[in-house]
N, CA, C and O of each residue as an XYZ file, in Angstrom:
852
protein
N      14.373     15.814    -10.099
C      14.459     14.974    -11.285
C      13.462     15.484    -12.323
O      12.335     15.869    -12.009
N      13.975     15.469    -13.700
C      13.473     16.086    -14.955
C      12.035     14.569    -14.932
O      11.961     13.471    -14.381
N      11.261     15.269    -15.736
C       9.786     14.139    -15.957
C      10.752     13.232    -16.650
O      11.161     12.237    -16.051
N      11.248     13.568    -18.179
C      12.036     12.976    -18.866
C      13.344     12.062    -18.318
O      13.830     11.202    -19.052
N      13.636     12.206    -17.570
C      14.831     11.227    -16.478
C      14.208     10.385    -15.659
O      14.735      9.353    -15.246
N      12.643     10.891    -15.262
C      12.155      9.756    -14.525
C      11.715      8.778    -15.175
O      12.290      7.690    -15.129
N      10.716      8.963    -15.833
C      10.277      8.057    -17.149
C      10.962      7.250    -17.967
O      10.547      6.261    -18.571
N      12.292      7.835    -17.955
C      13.703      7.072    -18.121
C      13.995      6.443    -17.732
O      14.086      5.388    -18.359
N      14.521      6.509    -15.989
C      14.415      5.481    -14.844
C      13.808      4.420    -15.201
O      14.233      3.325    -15.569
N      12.436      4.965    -15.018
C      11.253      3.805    -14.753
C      10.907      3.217    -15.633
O      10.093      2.357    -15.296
N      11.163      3.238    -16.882
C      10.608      2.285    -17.983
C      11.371      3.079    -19.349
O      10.801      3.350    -20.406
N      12.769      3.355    -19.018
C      13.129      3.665    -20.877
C      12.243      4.329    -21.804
O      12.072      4.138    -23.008
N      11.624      5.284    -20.869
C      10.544      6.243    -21.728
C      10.602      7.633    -21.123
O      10.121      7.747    -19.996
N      11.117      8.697    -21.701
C      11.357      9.847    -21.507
C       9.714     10.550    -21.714
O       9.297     11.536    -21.106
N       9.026      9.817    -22.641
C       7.701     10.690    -22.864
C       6.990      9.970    -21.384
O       6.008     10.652    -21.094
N       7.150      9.006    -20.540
C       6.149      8.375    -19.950
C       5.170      9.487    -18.728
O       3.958      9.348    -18.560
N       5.979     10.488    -18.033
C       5.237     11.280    -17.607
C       4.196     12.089    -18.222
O       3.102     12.281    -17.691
N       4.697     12.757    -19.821
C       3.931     12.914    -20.400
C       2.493     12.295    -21.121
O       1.526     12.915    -21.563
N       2.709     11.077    -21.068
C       1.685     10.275    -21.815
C       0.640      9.912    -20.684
O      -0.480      9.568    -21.063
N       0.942      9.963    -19.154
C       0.571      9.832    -18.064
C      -0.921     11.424    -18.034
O      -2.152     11.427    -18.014
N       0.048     12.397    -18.047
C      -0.808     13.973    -18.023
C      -1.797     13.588    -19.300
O      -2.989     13.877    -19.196
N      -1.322     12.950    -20.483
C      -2.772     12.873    -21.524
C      -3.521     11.597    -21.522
O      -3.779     11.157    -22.643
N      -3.883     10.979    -20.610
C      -4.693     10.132    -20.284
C      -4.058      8.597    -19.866
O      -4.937      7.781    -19.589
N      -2.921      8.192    -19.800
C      -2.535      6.880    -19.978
C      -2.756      6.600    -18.736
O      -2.678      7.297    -17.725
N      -3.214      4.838    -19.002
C      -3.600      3.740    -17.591
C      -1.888      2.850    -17.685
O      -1.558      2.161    -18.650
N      -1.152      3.056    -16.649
C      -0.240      2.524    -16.938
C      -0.499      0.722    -16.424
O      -1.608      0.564    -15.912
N       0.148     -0.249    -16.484
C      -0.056     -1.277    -15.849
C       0.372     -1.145    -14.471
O       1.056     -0.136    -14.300
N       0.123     -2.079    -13.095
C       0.550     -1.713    -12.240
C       2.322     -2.187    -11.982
O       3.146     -1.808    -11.151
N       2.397     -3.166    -13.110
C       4.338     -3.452    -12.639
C       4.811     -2.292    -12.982
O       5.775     -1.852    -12.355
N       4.316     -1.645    -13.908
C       4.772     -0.254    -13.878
C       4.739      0.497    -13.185
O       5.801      0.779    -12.630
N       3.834      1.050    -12.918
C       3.290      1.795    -11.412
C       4.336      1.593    -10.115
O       5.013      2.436     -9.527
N       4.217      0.299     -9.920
C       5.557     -0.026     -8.632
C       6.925      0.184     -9.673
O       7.813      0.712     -9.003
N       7.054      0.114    -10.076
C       8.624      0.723    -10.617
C       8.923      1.866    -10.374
O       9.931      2.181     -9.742
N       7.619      3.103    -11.103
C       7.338      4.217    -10.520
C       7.456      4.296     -8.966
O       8.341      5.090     -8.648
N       6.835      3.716     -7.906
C       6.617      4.072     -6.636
C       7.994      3.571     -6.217
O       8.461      3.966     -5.149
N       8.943      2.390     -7.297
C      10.134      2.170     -6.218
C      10.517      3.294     -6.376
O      10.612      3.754     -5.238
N      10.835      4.129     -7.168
C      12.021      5.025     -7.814
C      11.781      6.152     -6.602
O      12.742      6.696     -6.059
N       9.876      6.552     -6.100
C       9.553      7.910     -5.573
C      10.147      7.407     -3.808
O      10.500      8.132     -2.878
N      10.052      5.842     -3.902
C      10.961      5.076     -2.436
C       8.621      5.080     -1.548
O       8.184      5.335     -0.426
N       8.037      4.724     -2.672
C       6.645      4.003     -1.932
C       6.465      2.703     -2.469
O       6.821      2.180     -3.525
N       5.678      2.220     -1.257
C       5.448      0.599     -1.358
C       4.270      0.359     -2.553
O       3.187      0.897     -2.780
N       5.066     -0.763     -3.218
C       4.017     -1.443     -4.411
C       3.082     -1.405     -4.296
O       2.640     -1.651     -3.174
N       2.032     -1.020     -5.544
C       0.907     -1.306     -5.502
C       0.421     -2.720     -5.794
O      -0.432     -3.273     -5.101
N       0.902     -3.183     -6.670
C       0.612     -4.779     -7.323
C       0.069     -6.052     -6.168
O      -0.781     -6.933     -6.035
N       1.113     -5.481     -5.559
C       1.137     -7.029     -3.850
C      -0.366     -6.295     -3.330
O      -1.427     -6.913     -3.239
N      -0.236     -5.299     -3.118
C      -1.877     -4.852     -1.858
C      -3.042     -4.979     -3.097
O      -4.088     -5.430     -2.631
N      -3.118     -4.727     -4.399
C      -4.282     -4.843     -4.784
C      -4.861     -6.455     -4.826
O      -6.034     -6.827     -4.862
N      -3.412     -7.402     -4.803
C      -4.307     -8.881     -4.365
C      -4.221     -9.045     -3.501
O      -4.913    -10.006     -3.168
N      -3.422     -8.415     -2.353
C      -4.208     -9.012     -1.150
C      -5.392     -8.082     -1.125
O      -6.290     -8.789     -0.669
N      -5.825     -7.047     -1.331
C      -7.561     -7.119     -1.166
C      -7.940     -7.717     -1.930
O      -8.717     -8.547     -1.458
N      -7.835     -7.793     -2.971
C      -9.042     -9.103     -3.938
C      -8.977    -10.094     -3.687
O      -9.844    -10.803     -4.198
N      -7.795    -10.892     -2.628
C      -7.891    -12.309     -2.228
C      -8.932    -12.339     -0.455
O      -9.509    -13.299      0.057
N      -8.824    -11.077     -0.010
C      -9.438    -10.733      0.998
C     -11.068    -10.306      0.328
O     -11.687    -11.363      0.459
N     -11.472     -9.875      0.059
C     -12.499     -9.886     -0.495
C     -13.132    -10.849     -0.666
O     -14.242    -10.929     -0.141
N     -12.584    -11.973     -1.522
C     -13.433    -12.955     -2.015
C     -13.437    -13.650     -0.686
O     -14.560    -13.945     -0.275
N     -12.528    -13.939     -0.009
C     -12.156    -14.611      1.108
C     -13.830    -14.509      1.923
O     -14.602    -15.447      2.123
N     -14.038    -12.912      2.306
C     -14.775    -12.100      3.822
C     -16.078    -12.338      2.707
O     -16.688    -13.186      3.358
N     -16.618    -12.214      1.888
C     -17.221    -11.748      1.527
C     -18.214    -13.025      0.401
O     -19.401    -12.962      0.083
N     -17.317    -13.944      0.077
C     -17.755    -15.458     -0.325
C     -18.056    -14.798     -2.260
O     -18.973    -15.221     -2.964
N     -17.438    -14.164     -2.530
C     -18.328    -13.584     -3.769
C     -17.226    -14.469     -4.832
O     -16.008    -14.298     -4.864
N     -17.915    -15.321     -5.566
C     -17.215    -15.983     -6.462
C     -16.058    -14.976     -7.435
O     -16.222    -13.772     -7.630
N     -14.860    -15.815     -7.977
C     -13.771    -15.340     -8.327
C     -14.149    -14.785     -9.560
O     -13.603    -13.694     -9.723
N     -15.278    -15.307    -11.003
C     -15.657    -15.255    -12.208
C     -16.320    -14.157    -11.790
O     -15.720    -13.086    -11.886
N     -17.644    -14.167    -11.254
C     -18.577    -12.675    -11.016
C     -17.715    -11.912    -10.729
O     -17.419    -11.242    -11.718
N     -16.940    -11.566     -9.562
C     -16.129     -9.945     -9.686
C     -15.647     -9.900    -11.002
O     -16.035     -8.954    -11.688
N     -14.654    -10.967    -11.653
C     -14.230    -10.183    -12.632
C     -14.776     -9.581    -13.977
O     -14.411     -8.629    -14.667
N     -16.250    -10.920    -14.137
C     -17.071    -10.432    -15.224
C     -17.749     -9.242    -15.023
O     -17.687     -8.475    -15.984
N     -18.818     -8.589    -13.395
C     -18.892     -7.660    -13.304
C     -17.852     -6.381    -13.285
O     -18.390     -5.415    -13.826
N     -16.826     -6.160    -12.926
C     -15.850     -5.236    -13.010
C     -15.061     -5.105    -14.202
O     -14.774     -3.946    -14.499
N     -14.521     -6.279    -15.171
C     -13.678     -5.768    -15.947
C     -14.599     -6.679    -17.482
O     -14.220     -6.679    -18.653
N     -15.900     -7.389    -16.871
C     -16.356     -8.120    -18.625
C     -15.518     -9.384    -18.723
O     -15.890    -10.224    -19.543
N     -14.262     -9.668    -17.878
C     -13.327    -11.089    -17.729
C     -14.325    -12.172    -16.918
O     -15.030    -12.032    -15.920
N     -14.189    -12.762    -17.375
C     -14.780    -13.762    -15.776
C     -13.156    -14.501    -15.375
O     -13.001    -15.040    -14.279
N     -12.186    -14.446    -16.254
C     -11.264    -15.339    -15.765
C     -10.537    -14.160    -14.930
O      -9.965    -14.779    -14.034
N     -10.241    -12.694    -14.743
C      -9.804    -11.868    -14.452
C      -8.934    -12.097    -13.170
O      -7.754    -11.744    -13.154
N      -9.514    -12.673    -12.135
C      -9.411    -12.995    -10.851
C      -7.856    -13.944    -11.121
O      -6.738    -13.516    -10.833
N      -8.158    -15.319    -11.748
C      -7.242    -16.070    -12.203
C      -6.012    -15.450    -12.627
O      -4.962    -15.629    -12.010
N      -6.076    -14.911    -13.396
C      -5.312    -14.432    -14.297
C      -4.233    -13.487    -13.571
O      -3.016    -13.496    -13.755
N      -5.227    -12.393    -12.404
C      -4.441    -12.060    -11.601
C      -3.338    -12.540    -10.497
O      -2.266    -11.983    -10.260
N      -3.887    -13.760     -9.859
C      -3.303    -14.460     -8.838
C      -1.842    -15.263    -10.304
O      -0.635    -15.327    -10.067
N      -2.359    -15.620    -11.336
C      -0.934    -16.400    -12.049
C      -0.053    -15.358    -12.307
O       1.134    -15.665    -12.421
N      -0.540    -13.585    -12.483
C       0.544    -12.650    -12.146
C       0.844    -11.972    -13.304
O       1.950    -11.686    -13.764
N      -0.779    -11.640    -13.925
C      -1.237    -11.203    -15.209
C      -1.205     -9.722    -14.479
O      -1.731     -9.867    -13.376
N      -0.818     -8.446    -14.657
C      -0.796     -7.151    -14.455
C      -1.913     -6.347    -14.805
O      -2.147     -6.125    -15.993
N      -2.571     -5.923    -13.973
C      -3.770     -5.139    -14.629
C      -3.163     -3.240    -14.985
O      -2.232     -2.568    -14.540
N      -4.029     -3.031    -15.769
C      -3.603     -1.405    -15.935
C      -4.567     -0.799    -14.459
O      -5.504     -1.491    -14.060
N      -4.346      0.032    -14.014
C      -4.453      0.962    -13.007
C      -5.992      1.447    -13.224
O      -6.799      1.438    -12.294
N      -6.315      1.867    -14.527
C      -7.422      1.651    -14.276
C      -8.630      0.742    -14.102
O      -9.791      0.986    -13.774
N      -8.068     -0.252    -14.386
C      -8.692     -1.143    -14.231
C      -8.775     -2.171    -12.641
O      -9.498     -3.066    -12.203
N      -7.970     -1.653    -12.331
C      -7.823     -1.848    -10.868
C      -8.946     -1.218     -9.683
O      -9.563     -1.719     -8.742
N      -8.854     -0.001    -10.213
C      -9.455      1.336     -9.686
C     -11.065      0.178    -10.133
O     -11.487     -0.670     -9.347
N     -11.644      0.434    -11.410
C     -13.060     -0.425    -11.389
C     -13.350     -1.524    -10.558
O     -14.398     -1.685     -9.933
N     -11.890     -2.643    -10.589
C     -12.489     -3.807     -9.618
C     -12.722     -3.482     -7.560
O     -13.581     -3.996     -6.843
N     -11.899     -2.739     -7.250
C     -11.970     -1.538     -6.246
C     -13.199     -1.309     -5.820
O     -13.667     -1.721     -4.759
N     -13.879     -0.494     -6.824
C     -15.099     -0.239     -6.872
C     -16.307     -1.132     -6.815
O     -17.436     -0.921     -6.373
N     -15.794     -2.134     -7.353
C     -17.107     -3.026     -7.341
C     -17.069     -4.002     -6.186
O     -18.095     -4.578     -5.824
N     -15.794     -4.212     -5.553
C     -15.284     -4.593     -4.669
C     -16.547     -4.106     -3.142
O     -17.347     -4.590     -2.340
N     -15.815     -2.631     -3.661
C     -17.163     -1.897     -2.697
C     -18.376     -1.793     -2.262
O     -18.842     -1.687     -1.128
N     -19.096     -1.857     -3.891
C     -20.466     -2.073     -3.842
C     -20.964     -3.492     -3.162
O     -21.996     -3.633     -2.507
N     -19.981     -4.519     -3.472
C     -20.505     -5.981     -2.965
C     -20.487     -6.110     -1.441
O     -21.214     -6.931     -0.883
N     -19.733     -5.375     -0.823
C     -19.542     -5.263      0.992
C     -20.217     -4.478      1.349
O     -20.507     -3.441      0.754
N     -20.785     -5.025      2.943
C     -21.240     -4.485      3.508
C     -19.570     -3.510      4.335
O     -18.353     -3.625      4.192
N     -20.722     -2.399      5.374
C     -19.503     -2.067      6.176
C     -18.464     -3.104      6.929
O     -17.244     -3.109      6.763
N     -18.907     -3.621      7.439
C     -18.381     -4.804      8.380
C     -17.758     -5.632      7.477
O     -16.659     -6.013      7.881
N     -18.002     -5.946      6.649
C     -16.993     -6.585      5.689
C     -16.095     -5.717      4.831
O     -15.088     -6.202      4.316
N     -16.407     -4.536      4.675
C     -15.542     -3.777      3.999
C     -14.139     -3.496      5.458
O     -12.930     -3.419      5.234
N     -14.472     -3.446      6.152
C     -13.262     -3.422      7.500
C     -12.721     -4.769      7.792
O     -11.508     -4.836      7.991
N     -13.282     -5.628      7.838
C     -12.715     -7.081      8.001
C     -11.272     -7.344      6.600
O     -10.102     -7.725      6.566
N     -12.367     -6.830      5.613
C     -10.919     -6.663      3.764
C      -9.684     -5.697      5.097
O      -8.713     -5.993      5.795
N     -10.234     -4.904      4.910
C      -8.786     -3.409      5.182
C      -7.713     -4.200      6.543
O      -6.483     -4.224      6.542
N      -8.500     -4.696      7.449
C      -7.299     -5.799      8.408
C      -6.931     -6.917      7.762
O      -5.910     -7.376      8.273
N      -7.364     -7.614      6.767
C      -6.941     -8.752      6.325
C      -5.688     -8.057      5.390
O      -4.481     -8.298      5.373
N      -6.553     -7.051      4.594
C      -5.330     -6.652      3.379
C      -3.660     -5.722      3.490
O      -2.607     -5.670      2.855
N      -4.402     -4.974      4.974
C      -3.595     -3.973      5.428
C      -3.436     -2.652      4.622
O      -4.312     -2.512      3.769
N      -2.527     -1.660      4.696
C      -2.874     -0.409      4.170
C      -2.615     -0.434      2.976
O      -1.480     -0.825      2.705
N      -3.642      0.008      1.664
C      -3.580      0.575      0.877
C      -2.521      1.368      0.201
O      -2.529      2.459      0.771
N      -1.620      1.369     -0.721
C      -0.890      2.637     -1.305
C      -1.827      3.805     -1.486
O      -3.043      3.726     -1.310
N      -1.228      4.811     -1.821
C      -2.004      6.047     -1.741
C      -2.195      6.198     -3.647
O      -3.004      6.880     -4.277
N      -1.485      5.595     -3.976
C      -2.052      5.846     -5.755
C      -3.177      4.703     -5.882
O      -3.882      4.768     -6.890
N      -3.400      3.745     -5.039
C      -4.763      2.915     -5.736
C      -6.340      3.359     -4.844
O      -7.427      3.038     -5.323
N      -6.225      4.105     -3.553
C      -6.619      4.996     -2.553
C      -7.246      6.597     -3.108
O      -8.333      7.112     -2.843
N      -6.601      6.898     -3.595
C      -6.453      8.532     -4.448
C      -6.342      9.080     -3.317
O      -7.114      9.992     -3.022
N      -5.188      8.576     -2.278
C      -5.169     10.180     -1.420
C      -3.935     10.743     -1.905
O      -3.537     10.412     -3.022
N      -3.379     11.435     -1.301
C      -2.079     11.802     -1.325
C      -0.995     11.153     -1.191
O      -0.885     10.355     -0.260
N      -0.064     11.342     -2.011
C       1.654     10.368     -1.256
C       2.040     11.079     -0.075
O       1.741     12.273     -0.098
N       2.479     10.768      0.698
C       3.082     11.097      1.716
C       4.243     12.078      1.707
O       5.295     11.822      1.121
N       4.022     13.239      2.389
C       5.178     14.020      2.275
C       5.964     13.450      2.881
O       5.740     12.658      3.797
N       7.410     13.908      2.277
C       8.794     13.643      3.129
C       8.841     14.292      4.298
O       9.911     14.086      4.871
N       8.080     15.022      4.904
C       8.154     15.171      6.703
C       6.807     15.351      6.803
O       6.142     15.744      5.844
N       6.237     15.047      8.104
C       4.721     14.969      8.414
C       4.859     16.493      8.703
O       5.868     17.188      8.819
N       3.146     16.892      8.808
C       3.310     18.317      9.096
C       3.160     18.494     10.574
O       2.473     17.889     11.397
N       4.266     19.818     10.712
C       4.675     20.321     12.117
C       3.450     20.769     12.422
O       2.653     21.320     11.663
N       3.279     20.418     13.984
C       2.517     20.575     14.713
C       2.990     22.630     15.501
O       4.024     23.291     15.397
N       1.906     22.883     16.060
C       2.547     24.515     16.462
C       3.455     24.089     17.600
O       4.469     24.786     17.579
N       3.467     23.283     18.497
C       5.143     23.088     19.523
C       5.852     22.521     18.889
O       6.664     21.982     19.641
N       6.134     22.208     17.485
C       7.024     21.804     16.577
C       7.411     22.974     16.294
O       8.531     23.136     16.779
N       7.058     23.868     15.757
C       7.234     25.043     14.809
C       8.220     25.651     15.747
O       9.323     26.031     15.354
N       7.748     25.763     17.230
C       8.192     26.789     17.816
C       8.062     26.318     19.398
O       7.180     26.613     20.203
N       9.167     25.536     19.565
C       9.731     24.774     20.787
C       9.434     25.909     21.924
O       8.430     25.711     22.609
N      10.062     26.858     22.143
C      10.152     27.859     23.185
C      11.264     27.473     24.038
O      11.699     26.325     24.136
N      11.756     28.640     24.732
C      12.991     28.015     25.608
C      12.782     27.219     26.959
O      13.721     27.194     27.755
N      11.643     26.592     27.251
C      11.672     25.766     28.344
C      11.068     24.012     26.999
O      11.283     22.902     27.485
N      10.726     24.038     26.232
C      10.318     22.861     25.592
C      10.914     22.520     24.357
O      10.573     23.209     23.396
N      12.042     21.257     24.093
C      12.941     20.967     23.344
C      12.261     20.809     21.921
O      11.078     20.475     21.987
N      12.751     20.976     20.710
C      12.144     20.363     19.605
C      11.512     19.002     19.642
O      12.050     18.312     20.508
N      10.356     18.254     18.864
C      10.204     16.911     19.210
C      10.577     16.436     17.735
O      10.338     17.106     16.730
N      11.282     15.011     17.742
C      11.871     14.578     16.832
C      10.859     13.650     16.521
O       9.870     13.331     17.180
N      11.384     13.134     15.045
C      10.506     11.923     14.402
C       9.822     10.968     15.570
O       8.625     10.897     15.846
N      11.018     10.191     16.229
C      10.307      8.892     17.127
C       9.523      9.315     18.370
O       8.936      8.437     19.003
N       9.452     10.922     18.874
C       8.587     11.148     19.436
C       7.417     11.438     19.041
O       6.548     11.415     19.913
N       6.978     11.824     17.537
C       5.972     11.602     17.014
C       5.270     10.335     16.838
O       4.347     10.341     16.025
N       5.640      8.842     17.683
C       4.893      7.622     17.744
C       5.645      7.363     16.189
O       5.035      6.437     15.653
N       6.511      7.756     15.491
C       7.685      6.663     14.504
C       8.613      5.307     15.375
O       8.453      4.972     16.549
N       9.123      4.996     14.848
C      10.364      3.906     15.300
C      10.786      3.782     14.099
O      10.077      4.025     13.122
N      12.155      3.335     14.027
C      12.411      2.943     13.264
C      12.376      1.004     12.509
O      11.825      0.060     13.074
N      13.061      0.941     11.286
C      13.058     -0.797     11.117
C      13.220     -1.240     12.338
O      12.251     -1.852     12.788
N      14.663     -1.065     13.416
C      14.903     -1.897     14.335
C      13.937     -2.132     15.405
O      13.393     -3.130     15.878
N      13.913     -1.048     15.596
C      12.479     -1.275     16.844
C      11.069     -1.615     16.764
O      10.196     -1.725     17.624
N      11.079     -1.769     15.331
C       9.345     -1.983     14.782
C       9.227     -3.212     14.175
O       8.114     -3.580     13.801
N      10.529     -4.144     13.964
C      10.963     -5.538     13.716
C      10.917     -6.012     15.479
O       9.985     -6.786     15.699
N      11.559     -5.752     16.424
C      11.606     -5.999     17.549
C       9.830     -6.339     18.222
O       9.286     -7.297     18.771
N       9.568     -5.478     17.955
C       7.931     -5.176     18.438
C       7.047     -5.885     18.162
O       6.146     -6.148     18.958
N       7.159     -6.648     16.201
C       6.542     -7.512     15.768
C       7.022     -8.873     16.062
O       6.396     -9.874     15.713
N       7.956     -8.900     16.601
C       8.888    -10.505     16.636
C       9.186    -10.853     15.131
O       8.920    -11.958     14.658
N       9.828     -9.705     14.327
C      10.845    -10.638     12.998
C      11.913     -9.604     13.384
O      12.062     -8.671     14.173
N      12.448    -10.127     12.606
C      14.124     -9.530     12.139
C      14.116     -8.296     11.089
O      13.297     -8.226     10.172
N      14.889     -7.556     11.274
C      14.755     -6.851     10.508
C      15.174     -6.635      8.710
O      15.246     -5.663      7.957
N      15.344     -7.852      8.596
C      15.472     -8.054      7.494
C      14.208     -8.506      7.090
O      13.876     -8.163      5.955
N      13.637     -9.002      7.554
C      12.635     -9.503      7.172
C      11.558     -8.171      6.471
O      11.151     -8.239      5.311
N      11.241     -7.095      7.336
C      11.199     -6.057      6.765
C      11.166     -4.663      5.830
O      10.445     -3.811      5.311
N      12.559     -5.139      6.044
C      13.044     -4.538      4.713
C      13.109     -5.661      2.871
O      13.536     -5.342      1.761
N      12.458     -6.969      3.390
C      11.780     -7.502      2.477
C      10.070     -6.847      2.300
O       9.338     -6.442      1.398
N      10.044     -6.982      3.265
C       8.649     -6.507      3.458
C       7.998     -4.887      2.153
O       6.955     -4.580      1.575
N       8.852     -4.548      2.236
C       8.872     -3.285      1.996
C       8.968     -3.804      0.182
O       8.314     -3.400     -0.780
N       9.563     -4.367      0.229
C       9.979     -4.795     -1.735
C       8.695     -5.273     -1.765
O       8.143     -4.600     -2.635
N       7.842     -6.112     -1.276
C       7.234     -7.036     -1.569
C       5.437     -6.405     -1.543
O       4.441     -6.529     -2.256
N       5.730     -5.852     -0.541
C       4.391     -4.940      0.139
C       3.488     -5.710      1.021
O       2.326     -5.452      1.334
N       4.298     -6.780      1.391
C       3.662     -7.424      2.575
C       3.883     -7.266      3.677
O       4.009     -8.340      4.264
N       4.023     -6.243      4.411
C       4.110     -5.314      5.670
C       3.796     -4.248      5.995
O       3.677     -3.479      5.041
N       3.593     -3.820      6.977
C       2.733     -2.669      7.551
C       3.727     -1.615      6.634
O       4.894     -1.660      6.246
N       2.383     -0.460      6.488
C       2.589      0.908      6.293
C       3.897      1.545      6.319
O       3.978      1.850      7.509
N       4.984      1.945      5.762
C       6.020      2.423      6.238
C       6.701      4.054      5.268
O       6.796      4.262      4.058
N       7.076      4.983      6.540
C       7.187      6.475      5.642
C       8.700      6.122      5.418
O       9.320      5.133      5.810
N       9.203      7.401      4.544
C      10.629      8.087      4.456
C      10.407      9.015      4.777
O       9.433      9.640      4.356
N      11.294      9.495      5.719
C      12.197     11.022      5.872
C      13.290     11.392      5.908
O      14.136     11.298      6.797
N      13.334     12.039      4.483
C      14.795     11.861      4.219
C      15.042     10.554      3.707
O      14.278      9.762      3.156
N      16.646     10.452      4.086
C      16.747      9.211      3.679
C      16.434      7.799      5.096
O      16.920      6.686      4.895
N      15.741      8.025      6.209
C      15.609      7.298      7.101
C      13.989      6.506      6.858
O      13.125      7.301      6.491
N      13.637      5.391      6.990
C      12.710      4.903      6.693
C      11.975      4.782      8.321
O      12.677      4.274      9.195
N      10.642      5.231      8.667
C       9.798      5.035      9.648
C       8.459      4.469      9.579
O       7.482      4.693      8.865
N       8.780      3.435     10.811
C       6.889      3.381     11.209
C       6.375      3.948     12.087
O       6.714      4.273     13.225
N       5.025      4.119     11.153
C       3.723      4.759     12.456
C       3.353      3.575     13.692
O       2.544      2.705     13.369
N       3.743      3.549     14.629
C       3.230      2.852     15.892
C       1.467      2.165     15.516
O       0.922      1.061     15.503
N       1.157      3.350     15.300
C      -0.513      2.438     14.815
C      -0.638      1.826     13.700
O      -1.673      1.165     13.612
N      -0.264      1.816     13.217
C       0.232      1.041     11.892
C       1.166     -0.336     12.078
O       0.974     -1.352     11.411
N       1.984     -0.229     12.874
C       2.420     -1.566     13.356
C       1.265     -2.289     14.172
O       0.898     -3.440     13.933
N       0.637     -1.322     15.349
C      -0.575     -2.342     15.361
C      -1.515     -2.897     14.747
O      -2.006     -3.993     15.017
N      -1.878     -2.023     13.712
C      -2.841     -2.317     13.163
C      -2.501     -3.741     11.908
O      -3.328     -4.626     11.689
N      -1.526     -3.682     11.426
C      -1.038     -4.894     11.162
C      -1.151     -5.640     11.680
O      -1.983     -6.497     11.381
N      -0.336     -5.730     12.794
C      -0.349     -7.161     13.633
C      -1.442     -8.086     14.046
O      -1.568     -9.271     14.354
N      -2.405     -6.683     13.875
C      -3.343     -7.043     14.616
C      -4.507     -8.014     13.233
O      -5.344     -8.884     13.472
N      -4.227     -7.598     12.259
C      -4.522     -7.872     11.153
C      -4.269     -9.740     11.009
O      -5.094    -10.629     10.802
N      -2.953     -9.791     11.197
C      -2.181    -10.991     11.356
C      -2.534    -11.948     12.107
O      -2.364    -13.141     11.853
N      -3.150    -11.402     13.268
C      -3.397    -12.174     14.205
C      -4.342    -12.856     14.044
O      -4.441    -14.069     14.227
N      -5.382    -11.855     13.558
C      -6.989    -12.190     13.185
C      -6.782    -13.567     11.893
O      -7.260    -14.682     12.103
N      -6.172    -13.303     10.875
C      -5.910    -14.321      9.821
C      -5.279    -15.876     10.510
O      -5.761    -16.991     10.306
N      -4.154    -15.564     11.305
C      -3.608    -16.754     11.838
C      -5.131    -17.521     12.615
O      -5.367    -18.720     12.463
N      -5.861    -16.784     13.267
C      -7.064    -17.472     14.059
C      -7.983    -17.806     12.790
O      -8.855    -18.628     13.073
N      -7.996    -17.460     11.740
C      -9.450    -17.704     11.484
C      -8.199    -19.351     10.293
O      -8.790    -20.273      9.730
N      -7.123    -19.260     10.267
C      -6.802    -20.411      9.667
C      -6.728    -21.841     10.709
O      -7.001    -23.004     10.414
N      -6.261    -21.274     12.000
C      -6.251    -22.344     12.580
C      -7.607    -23.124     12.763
O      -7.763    -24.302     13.084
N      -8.625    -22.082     12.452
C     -10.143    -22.609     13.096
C     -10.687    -23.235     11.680
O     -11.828    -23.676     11.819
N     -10.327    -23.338     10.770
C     -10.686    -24.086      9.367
C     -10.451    -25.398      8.796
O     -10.867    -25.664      7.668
């Protein structure tokens, strides 16, 4: 796809890749429009669940993050009624996010919030195939190729099964970004096994600390 066709796609703007390369903070509903089109999970949903996890683990009033990070004190508010921040500005509250946690609370956020997109993260997007391992490359004639789900993938069905929902539920999940981690390859959608745990496990911890309140 041409920059100009994507930018098209994603917001009726043929210059938008371009304006992106000369400095632009896009908002994040934008951004997930972008990530639906590349087939990655929203950023918008995971940056409040860490800022609702944050304030949560960490007791740090809703006005101070936002007056320290963005000069708002209502910022916080504004976000939860479903006010869009630009990306960079996301990236600052992130940061300050950081400075206010300790380690132990900075890990308590990451199970409450679950995984990160890789554009609010700065790692990489995920390639469309993980990289081959050397008995990938080169099976030999006594050892078969190993396929996706032997790499610890499953697919929706079996990774809905595992969690106890449906798999529809899931594939909401995925619109919404309230579910574990999930790749494409190709056109087949997979989960990482540790990543389903690590969710769940996420889940579990939240369901206990509500019942105990």
């Amino acid at each position: 796809m041409s920059a100009g066709a994507f930018g098209a796609v994603v917001c009726r703007d043929r210059g938008f890749v371009a304006s992106l390369r000369g400095g632009r903070s896009p908002r994040l509903r934008t951004v997930d429009r972008a990530l639906a089109v590349m087939g990655e999970p929203p950023a918008g949903p995971a940056f409040l669940r860490e800022v609702e996890a944050f304030l949560a683990v960490t007791g740090v009033k809703r006005s101070l993050l936002g007056r320290e990070a963005t000069g708002n004190p209502s910022f916080v508010a504004q976000l939860i009624g479903g006010v869009s921040p630009k990306l960079a500005t996301a990236e600052a509250v992130r940061a300050a996010m950081k400075s206010h946690a300790s380690p132990a609370e900075r890990r308590e956020i990451r199970a409450r919030a679950g995984a990160m997109p890789a554009i609010l993260t700065g790692a990489r997007l995920p390639s469309p195939e993980p990289p081959a391992r050397p008995e990938d490359r080169d099976p030999g004639p006594d050892r078969p190729a190993r396929r996706h789900e032997d790499r610890g993938y499953v697919d929706t069905r079996e990774a809905a099964g595992r969690l106890g929902l449906a798999p529809s539920t899931l594939a909401r999940y995925r619109i919404t970004g309230a579910g574990p981690w999930y790749y494409r390859f190709g056109g087949c959608v997979r989960y990482a096994e540790t990543d389903l745990e690590a969710w769940a496990a996420g889940r579990g911890r939240e369901a206990a600390r509500q019942a105990s309140s």
